[in-house]
C-alpha positions in Angstrom: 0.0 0.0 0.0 0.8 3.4 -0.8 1.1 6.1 1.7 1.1 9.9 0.4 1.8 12.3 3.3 -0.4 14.3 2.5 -3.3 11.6 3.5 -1.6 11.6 7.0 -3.3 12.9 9.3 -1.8 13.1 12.9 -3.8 14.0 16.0 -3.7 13.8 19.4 -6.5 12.5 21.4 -7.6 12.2 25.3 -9.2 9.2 26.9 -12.0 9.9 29.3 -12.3 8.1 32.3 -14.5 5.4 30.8 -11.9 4.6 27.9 -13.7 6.7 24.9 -11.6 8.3 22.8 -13.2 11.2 20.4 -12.5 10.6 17.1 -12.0 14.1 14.9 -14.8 14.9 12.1 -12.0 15.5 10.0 -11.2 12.0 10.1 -14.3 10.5 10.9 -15.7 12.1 7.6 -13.4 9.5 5.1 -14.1 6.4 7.0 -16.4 3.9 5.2 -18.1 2.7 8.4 -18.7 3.2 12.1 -17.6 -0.2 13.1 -13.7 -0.6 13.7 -11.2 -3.5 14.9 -8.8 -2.4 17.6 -5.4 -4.2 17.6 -2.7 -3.3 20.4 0.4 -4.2 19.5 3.3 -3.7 21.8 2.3 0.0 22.8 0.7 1.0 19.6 -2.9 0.7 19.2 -4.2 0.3 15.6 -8.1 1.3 14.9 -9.3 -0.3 11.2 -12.9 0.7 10.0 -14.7 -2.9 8.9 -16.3 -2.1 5.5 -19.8 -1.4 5.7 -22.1 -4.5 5.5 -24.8 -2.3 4.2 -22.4 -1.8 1.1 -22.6 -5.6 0.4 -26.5 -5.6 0.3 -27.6 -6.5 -3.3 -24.2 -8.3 -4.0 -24.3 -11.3 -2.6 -27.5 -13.6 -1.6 -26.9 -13.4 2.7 -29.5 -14.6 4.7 -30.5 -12.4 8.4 -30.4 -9.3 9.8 -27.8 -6.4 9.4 -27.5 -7.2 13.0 -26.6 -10.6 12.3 -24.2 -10.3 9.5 -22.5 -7.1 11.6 -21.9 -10.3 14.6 -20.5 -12.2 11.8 -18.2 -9.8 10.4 -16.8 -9.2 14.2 -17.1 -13.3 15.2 -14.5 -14.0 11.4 -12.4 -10.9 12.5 -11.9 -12.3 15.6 -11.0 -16.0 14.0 -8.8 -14.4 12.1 -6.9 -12.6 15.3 
């Protein structure tokens, strides 16, 4: 993958007391969905939007609920580890 710096965007964050970090509209804004994998590894933490489920409808025949296939997506992510 190619990175160009100027699609680097750097920020720095707080973590509340109950662990929520806020992410910035400016980077919110470009992301393809509101569901992320977070990997920690070593002292680094790594946050990956999943790609929309929604943008699969019509593709493929899948059978159940958005809820269902959003578990799904999260339950072969984890496999995956």
């Amino acid at each position: 993958m190619i990175v160009r710096w100027w699609e680097i965007l750097e920020v720095v964050v707080e973590m509340d007391g109950k662990g929520r970090i806020l992410i910035p509209s400016e980077l919110r804004r470009g992301l393809p969905s509101r569901r992320m994998v977070l990997k920690k590894s070593g002292e680094d933490i790594l946050l990956s939007p999943l790609p929309d489920p929604k943008s699969l409808k019509g593709k493929y025949r899948i059978k159940g609920s958005m809820e269902k296939i959003e578990e799904d997506q999260e339950r072969a992510v984890l496999r995956r580890g």
